[in-house]
Residue frames as qw, qx, qy, qz and C-alpha x, y, z in Angstrom:
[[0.520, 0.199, 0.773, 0.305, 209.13, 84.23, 54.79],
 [0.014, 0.239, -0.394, -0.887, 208.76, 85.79, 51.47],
 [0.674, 0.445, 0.445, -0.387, 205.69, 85.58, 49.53],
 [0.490, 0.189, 0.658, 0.540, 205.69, 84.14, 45.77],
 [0.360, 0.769, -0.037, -0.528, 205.91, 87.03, 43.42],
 [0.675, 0.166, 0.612, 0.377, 205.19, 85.97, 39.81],
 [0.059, -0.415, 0.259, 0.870, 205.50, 88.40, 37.17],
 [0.353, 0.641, 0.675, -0.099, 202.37, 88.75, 34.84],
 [0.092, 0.301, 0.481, 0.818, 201.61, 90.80, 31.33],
 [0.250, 0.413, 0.532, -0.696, 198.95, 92.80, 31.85],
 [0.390, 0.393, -0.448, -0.702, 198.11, 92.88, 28.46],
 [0.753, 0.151, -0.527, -0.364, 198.31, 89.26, 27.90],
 [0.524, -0.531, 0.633, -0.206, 198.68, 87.23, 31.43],
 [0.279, 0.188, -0.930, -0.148, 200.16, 83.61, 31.10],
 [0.785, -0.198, -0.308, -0.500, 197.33, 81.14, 31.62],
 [0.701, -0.008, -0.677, 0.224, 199.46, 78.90, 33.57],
 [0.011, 0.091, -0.521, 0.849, 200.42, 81.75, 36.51],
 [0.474, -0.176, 0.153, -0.849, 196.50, 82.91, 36.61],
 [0.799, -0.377, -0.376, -0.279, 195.12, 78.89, 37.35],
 [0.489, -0.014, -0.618, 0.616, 197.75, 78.71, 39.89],
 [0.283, -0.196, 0.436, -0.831, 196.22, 81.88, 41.93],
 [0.638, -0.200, -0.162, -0.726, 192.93, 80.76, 41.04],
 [0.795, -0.317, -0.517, -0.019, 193.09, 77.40, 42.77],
 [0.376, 0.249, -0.323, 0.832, 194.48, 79.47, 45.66],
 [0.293, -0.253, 0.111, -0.915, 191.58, 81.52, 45.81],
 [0.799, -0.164, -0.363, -0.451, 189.30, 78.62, 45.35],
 [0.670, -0.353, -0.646, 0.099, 190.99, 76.68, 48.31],
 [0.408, -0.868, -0.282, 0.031, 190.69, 80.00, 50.62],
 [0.528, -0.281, -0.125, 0.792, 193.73, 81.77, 50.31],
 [0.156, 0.924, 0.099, -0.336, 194.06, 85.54, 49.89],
 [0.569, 0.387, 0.390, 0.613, 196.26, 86.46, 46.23],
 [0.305, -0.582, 0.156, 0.737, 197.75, 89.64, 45.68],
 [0.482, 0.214, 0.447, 0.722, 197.10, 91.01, 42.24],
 [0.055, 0.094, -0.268, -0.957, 196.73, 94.46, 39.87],
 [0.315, 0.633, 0.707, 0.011, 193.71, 95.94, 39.24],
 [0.334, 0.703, 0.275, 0.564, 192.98, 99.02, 37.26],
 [0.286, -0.872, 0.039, -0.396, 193.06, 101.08, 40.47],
 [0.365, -0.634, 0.580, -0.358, 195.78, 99.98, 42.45],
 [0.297, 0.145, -0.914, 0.238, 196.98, 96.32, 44.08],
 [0.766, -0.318, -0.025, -0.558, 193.85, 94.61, 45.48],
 [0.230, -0.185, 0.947, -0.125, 193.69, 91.75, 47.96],
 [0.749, 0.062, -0.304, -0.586, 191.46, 89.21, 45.86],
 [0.123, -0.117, 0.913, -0.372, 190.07, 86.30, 47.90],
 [0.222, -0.419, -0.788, -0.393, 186.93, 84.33, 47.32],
 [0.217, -0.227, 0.185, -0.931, 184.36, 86.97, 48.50],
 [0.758, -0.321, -0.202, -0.531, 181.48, 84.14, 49.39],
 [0.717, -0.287, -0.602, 0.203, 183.87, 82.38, 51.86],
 [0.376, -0.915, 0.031, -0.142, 184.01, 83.95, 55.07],
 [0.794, -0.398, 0.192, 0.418, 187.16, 82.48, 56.20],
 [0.564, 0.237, 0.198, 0.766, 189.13, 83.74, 53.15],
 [0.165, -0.839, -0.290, -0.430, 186.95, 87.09, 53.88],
 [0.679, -0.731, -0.052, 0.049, 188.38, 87.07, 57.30],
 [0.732, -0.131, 0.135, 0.655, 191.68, 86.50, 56.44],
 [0.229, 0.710, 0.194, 0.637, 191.39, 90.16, 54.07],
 [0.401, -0.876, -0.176, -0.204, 189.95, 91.75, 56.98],
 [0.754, -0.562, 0.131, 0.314, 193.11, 90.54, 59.06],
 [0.669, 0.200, 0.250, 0.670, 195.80, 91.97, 56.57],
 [0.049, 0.741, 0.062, 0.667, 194.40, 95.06, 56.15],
 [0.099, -0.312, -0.597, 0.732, 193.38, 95.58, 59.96],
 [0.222, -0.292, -0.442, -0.819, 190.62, 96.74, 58.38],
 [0.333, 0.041, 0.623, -0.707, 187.35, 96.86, 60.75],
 [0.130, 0.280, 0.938, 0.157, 184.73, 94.60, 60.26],
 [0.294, 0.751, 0.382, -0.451, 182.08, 97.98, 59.94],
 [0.381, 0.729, -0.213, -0.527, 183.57, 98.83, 56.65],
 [0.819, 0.422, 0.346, -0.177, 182.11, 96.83, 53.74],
 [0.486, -0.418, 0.672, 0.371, 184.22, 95.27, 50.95],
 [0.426, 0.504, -0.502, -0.559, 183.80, 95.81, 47.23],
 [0.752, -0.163, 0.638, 0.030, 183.61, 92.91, 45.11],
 [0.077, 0.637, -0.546, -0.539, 184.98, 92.45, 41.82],
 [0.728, 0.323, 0.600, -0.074, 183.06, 90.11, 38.92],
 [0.471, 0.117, 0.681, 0.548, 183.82, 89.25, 35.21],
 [0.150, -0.422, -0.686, -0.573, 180.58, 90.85, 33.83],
 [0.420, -0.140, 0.239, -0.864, 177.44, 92.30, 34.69],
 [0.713, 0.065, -0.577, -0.392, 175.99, 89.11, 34.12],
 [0.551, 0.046, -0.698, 0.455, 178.11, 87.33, 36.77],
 [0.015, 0.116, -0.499, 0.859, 177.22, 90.37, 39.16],
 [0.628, -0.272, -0.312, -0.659, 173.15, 89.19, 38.93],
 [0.702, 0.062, -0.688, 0.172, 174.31, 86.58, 41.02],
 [0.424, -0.243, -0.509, 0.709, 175.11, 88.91, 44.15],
 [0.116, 0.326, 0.422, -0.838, 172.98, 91.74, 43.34],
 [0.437, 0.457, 0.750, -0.194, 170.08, 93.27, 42.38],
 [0.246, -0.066, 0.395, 0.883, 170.63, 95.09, 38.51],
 [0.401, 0.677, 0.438, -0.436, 167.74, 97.36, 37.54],
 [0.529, 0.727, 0.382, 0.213, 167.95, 99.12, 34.40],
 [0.017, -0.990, 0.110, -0.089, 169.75, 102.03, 35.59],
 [0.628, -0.504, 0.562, 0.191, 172.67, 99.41, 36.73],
 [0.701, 0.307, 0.560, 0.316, 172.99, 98.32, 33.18],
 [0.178, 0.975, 0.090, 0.093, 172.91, 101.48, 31.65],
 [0.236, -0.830, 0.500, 0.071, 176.22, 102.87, 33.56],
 [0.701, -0.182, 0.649, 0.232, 177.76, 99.16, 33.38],
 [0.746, 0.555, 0.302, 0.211, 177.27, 99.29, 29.22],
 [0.354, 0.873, 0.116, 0.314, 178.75, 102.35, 29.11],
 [0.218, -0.947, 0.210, -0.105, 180.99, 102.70, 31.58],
 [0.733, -0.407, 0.520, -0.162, 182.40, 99.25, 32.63],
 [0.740, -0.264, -0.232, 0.574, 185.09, 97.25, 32.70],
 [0.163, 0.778, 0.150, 0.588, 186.01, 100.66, 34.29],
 [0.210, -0.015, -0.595, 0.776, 187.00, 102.50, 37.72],
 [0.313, -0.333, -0.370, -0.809, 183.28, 102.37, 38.22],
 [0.017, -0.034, 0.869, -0.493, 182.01, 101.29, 41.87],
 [0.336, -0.358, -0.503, -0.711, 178.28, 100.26, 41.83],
 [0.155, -0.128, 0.782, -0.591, 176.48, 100.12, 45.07],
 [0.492, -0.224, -0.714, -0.444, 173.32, 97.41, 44.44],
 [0.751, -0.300, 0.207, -0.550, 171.09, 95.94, 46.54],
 [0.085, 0.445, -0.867, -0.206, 172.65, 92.96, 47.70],
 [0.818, -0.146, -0.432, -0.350, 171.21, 88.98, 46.99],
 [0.929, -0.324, 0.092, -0.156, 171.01, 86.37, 49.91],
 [0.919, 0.223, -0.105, 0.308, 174.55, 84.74, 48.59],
 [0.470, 0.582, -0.339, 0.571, 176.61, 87.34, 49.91],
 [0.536, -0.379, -0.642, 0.396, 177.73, 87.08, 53.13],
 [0.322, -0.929, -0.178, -0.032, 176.74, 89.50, 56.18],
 [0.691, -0.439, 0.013, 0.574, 180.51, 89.42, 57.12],
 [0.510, -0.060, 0.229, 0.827, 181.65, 91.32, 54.16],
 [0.030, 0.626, 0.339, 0.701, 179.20, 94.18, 53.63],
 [0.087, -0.147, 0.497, -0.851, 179.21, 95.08, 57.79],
 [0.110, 0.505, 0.758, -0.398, 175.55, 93.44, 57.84],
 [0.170, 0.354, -0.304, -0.868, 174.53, 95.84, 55.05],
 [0.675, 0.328, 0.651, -0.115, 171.99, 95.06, 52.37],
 [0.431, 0.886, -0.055, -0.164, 173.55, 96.82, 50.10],
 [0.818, -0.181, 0.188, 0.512, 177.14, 95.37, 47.87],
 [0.183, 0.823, -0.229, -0.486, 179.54, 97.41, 45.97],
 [0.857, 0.160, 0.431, 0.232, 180.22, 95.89, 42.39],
 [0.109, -0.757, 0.457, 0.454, 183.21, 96.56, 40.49],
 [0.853, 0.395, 0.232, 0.249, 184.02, 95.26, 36.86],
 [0.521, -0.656, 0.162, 0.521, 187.77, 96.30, 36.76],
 [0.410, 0.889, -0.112, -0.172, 189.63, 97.85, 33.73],
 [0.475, -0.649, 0.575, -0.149, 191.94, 94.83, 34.39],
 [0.756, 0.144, -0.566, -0.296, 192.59, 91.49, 32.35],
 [0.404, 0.003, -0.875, 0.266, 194.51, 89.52, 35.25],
 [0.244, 0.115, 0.630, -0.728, 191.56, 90.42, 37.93],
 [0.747, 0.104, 0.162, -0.636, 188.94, 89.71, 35.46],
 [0.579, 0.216, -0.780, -0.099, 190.74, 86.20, 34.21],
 [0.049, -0.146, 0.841, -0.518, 191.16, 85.58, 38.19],
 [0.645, 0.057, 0.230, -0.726, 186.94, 86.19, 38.55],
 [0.809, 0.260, -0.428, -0.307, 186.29, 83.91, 35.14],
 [0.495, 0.320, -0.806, 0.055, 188.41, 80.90, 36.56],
 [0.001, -0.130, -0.877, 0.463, 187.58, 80.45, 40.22],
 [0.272, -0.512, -0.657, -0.481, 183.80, 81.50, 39.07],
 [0.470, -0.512, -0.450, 0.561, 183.78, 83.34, 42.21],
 [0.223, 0.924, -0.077, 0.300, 183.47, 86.97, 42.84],
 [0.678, 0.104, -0.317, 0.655, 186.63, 88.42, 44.26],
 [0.237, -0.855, -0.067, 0.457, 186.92, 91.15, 47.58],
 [0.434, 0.767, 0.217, 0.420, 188.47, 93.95, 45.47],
 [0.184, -0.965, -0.098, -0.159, 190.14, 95.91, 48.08],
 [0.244, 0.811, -0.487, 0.214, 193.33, 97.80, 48.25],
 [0.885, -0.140, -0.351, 0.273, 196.60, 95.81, 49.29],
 [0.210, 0.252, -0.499, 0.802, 197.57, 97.93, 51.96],
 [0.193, -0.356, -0.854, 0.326, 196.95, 98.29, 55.45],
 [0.061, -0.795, -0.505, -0.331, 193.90, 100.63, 56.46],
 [0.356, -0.877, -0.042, 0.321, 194.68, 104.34, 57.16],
 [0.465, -0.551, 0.323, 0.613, 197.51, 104.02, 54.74],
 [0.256, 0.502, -0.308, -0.766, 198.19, 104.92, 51.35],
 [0.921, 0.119, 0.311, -0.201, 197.13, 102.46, 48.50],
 [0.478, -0.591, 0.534, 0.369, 199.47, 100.43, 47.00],
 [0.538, 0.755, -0.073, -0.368, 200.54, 100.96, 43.35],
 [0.409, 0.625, -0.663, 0.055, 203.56, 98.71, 43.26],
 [0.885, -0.064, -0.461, -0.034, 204.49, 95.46, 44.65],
 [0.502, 0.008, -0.549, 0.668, 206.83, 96.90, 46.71],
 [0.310, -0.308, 0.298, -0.848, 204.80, 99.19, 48.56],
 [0.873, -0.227, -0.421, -0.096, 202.45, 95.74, 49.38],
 [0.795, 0.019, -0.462, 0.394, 205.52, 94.16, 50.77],
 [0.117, 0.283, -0.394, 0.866, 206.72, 97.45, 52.94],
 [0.423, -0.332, -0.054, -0.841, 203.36, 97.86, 54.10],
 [0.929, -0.256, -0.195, -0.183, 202.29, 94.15, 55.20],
 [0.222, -0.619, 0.692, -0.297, 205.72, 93.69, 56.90],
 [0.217, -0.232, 0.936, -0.153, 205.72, 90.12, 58.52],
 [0.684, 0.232, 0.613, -0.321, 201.93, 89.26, 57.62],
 [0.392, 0.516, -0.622, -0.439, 203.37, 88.96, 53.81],
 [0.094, -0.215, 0.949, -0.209, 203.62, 85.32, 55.06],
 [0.386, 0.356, 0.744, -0.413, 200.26, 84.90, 55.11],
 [0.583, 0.667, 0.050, -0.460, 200.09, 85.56, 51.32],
 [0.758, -0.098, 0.599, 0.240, 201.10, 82.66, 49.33],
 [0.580, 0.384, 0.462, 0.551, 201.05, 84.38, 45.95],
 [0.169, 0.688, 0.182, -0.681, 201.43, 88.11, 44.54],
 [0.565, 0.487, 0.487, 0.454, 201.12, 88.83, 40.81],
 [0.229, -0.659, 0.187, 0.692, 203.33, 91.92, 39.87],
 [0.474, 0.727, 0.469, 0.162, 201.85, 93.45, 36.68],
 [0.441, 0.315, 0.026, 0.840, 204.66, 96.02, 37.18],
 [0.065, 0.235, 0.304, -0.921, 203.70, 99.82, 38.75],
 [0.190, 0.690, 0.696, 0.059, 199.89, 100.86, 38.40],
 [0.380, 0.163, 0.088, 0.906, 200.14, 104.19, 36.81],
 [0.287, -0.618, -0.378, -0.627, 196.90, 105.51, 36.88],
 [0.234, -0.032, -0.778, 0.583, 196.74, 106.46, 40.75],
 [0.484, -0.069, 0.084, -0.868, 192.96, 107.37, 41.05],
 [0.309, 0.148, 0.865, -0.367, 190.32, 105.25, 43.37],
 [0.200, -0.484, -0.656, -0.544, 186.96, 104.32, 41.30],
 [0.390, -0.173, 0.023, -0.904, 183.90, 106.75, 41.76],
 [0.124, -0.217, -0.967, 0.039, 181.35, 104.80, 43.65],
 [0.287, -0.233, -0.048, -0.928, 177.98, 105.73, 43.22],
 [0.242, 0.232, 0.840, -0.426, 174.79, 104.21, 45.16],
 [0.270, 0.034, -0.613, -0.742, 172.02, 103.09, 43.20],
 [0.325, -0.439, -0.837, -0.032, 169.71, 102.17, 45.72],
 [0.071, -0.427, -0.348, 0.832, 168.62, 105.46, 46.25],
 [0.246, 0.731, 0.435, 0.465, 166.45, 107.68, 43.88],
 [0.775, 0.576, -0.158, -0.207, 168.37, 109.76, 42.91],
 [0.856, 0.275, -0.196, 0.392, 171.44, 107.96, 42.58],
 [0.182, -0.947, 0.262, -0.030, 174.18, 109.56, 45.11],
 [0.649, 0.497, -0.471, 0.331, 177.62, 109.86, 45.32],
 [0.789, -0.583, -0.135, 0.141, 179.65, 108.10, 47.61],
 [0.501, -0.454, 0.315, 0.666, 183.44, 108.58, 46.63],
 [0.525, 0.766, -0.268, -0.254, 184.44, 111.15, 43.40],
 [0.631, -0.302, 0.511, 0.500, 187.48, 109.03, 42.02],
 [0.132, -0.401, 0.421, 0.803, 188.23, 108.93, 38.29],
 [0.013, 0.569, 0.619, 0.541, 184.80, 108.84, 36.43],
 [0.072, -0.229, -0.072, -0.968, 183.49, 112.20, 36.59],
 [0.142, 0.483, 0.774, -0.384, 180.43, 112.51, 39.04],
 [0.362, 0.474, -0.003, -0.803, 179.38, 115.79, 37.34],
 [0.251, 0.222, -0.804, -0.492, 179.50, 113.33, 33.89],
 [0.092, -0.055, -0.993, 0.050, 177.67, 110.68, 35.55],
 [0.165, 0.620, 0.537, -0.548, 174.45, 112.71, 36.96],
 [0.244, 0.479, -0.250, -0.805, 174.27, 114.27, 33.45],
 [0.283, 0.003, -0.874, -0.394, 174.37, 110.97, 31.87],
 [0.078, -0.107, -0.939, 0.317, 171.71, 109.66, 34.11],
 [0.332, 0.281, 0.534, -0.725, 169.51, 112.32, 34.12],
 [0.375, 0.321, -0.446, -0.747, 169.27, 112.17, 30.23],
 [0.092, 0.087, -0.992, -0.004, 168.69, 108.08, 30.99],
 [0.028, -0.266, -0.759, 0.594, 166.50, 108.54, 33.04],
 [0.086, 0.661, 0.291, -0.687, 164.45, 111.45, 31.60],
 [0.473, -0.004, 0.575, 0.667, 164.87, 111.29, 27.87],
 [0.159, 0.247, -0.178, -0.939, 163.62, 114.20, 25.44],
 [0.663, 0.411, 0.574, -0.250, 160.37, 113.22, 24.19],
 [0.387, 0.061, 0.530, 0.752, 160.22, 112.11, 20.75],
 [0.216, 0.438, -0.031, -0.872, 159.08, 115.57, 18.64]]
């Protein structure tokens, strides 16, 4: 069985396609759509069951922790903890390929961070992934739509080649067309002092530890 692929603007999605995923997400399914980095499975990220179901598409082990994807930094107070330095980067960086690693809050399950206290938040560079967030009021798992070990998937058809038969088990994709940009967001950990990198992707670590230190350290005033 095919899966429903609707076609979607990135620029301007149709309001009608994006409440259709969203009550999807919101009764536990897993949804297929574009983000700034690539085809993400997005699935309500505080139910476990729809959490599970991610895990099971990718084959993904249950030791490696799952992004989540939120409207705002506002929205993301909700699941973690935002100091000052998390605001900073987010003003300036975000909606963006910008991975934050927080401390995480009570509300997020153990399943999807491996038992971690620590989440990774992501405000994409995306309108139909942040319309998806805003509607089901939910964050959203954020992670590539392809299986684990393999490449990530930039096109609806590489999804489909890649999930073979468990397509089926996705009731909707949303095909925003090829994702050109083909670079993973920089995730940086912010519950360290100082601040380390986990993954370079396409914000500039060397950029980021400059910006920070000036943040952080600021010229005194003469």
């Amino acid at each position: 069985m095919a899966a429903n692929v609707e076609k979607i603007d990135a620029a301007s999605p149709d309001k009608g396609i994006l409440e259709h995923a969203a009550r999807l997400i919101n009764k536990g399914e897993v949804v297929v759509c574009p983000t700034d980095t690539g085809y993400a499975f997005a699935a309500n990220a505080l139910d476990t069951r729809a959490i599970a179901k991610v895990f099971h598409l990718k084959g993904r082990s249950y030791s490696n922790p799952i992004h989540i994807a939120v409207s705002n930094i506002q929205e993301a107070e909700k699941y973690a903890h935002i100091d000052e330095t998390a605001r900073f980067l987010a003003d300036r960086y975000l909606p963006g390929a910008l991975t934050l690693v927080l401390t995480r809050k009570e509300t997020v399950p153990s399943m999807l961070v491996a038992g971690l206290d620590t989440i990774g938040i992501r405000i994409p560079d995306n309108a139909v992934i942040l319309r998806l967030a805003e509607m089901t009021g939910r964050p959203l798992t954020t992670t590539s739509a392809n299986v684990s070990g393999r490449p990530g998937a930039y096109t609806v058809e590489e999804v489909e080649a890649q999930l073979g038969e468990n397509i089926r088990d996705v009731p909707l994709i949303l095909d925003q067309g090829p994702i050109k940009t083909r670079e993973l967001s920089t995730i940086v950990d912010l519950t360290v002092s100082p601040p380390q990198l986990i993954r370079q992707g396409r914000v500039s670590w060397l950029e980021l530890r400059d910006v920070l230190k000036r943040f952080q350290n600021p010229d005194p005033i003469e």
